[in-house]
C-alpha positions, 0 to 999 in steps of 0.5 A: 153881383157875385156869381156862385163860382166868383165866390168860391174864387173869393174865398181860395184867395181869403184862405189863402192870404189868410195862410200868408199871413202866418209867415208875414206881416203884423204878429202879436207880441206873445208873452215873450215878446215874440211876433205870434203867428195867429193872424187869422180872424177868429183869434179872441183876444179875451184868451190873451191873459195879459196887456202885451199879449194883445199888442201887434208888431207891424206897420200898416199901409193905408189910403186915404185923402187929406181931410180932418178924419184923416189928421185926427188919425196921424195926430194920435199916430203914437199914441196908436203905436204905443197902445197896440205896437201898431205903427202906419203908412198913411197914403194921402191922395185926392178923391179920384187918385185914392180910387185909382190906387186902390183899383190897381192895387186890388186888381194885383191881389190887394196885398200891398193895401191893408186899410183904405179910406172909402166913400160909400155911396161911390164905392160900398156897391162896386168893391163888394161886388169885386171882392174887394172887402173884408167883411166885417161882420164877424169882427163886429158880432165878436167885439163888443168894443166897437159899440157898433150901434152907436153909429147912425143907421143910415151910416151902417146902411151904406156901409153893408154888401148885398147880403147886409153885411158891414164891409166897412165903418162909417167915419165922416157923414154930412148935410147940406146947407146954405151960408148966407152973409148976414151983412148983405142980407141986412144991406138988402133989407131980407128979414126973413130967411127964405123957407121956399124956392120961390123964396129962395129966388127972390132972394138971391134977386135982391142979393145980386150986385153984378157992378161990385162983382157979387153973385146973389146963389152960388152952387156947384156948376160942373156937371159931375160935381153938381150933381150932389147939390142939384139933388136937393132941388131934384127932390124938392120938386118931388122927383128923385134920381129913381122911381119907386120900382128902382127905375130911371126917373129923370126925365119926369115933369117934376125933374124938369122942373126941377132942372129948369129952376136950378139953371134958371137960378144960376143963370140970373143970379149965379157967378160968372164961370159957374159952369167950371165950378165945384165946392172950392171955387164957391167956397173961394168966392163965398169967403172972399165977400163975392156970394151973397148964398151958398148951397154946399155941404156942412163939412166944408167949415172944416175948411174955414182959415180966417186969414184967407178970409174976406169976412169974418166967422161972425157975418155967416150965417146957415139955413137949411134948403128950402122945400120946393112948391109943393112942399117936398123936402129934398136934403141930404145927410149922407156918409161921406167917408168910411174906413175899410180892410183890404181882402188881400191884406196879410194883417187884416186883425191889425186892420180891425184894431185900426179901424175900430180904433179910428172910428170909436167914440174917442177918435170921432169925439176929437175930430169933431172938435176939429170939424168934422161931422161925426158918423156916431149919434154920440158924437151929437150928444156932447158939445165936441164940435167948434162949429156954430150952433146953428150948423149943429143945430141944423145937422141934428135936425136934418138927420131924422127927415133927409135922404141918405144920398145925394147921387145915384145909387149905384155901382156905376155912380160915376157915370150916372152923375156924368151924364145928369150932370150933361142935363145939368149944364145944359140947364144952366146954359139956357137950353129951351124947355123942348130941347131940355125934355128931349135931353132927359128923355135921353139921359134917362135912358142911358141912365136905364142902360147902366142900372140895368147893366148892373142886374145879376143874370 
């Protein structure tokens, strides 16, 4: 967490972009049409008096990924412009090289990046404790607009600093849930859709076709990628990644067990090569007719082209993740990306009108039209979305009961899903009960070392 000297060092370097800002970037077209030189974060925007006083005149440079938040965004690009005279230079990465751009962009002083797409339980912890955040708190408590309640409040929980404050505006959530193959399931004689994880491996047992090259489970194998998956059978043997003081708890009797199921899963009735895969290569074989199961996120529907497709949209079918023997619940419903404002932005109250425009009720409306999982209850309250019934369904239901993550959470997140995901591969490969404890015993501890790191002095 931050020091009292650190923030002191945080606060010369926000006044002084923020004085930066009154000879550069975004202005606001005064009533004669000049660029006005406020840009600082208190300017009320009721005491304009006219439409075209409240427009900027700046483009905004912004990264992000290429997802369904992130096209619903460019496909109302103009319409953004004309509104508030707000154009954008939208840079699109992948997961991991948004993060490094943005790591190297704020350690020069974030002035090159004035809005960036973020995921939350990777990066809320991280970037606030390095400054790297605009808070937005005072944005949001002088602008009605926002309807900032609107949004879920395992969203806005995730989106906050240490202090509580928002630091960023939740955009995409998701849940997971199983595809299933409605064809194969009548073919197999399964009437009945598994509720346990007995059930469950039953199941994918009278699933699997190895002779026609079809796997009965598919989920992610990887080790940091499985991670997230893995969680929902980590809980619902009635472990958890931490314990109830916070402490490192992997390496329980309930853990164990868990592991030995999800490997043991995967091992019998899982695809060949599933040790190299993540979502999109189960998702490959799901569609391509080679998965009779599927544990993944909901959002990856977002995803479905039919004509990359095997089967049709009709022959899926979902259900939500079985509880585990003692009836524990382990899903997730978490906020998968969210949008925030660069500390060193010189334009941060354009930065505001973005993002509070990408995030509203409007915006999200649309892009759950185009498959997204939107972060607001009222995106839920309509009929916006293409998805089946029963996905919306599903999610709506999943809500109230699920966690909030699906990882660790914590500042050094990757890490920890690195080495869990060790433990996670070793399962899968067949390690004996023995070795496999003696690993989480291990694990366990490392994963100790790094929350502890983490401790404020």
């Amino acid at each position: 967490m931050k020091s009292r000297n650190l923030k002191k060092i945080m606060g010369v370097l926000l006044a002084a972009s923020m004085i930066a800002a009154s000879f550069s970037g975004c202005g606001r077209k005064g009533e004669s049409g000049d660029a006005s030189a406020d840009n600082s974060t208190s300017t009320d925007k009721t005491n304009t008096g006219d439409s075209e006083s409240k427009k900027f005149d700046c483009t905004l440079k912004v990264i992000g990924i290429d997802n369904v938040v992130a096209q619903t965004v460019l496909d109302h690009a103009d319409e953004l412009e004309e509104e508030l005279g707000i154009k954008i230079e939208f840079q699109q990465y992948s997961n991991e090289q948004a993060s490094n751009k943005i790591a190297v962009s704020m350690a020069a002083g974030g002035t090159d990046v004035d809005v960036m797409m973020i995921r939350p339980l990777d990066e809320t912890l991280l970037y606030s404790q390095n400054g790297w955040l605009e808070n937005l708190q005072p944005y949001i408590e002088r602008d009605s607009e926002v309807d900032y309640n609107d949004f879920m409040e395992a969203c806005r929980d995730v989106c906050t600093n240490k202090d509580g404050d928002a630091v960023c505006l939740p955009a995409m959530t998701e849940s997971g849930v199983i595809y299933y193959n409605k064809t194969m399931f009548k073919e197999a004689g399964i009437t009945e859709l598994p509720t346990t994880m007995e059930e469950l491996y039953e199941a994918a047992g009278k699933l699997d076709d190895p002779v026609n090259d079809i796997c009965g489970f598919a989920c992610r194998g990887m080790g940091n990628p499985s991670v997230t998956q893995f969680s929902c059978f980590l809980r619902a043997f009635g472990a958890d990644f931490f314990d109830k003081d916070g402490n490192a708890a992997i390496n329980t009797p309930e853990a164990l067990e868990a592991f030995q199921f999800y490997g043991k899963l995967l091992r019998d009735y899982g695809p060949d090569g599933v040790l190299n895969m993540t979502w999109t290569e189960t998702w490959n074989l799901f569609t391509q007719g080679k998965a009779a199961m599927r544990l993944d996120a909901n959002t990856n529907l977002g995803s479905w082209n039919e004509d990359d497709s095997a089967i049709n949209l009709d022959e899926i079918g979902f259900f939500d993740v079985p509880v585990g023997p003692n009836g524990d619940y382990g899903n997730y419903y978490i906020t998968a990306w969210a949008y925030g404002i660069s500390y060193g932005s010189q334009n941060k109250e354009a930065a505001w009108e973005f993002i509070k425009w990408a995030t509203s009720k409007e915006m999200q409306n649309d892009a759950q039209k185009n498959g997204n999982s939107g972060a607001r209850l009222s995106v839920w309250e309509g009929d916006y979305s293409p998805w089946p019934e029963e996905v919306q369904k599903l999610a709506a239901e999943a809500g109230p009961k699920s966690y909030g993550s699906e990882r660790p959470y914590m500042i050094n997140v990757s890490s920890a899903r690195d080495l869990i995901g060790e433990a996670v591969t070793k399962a899968i490969e067949g390690v004996d009960d023995d070795e496999l404890q003696k690993l989480l015993d291990k694990k366990n501890a490392d994963l100790q070392k790094l929350l502890d790191s983490e401790k404020t002095p």
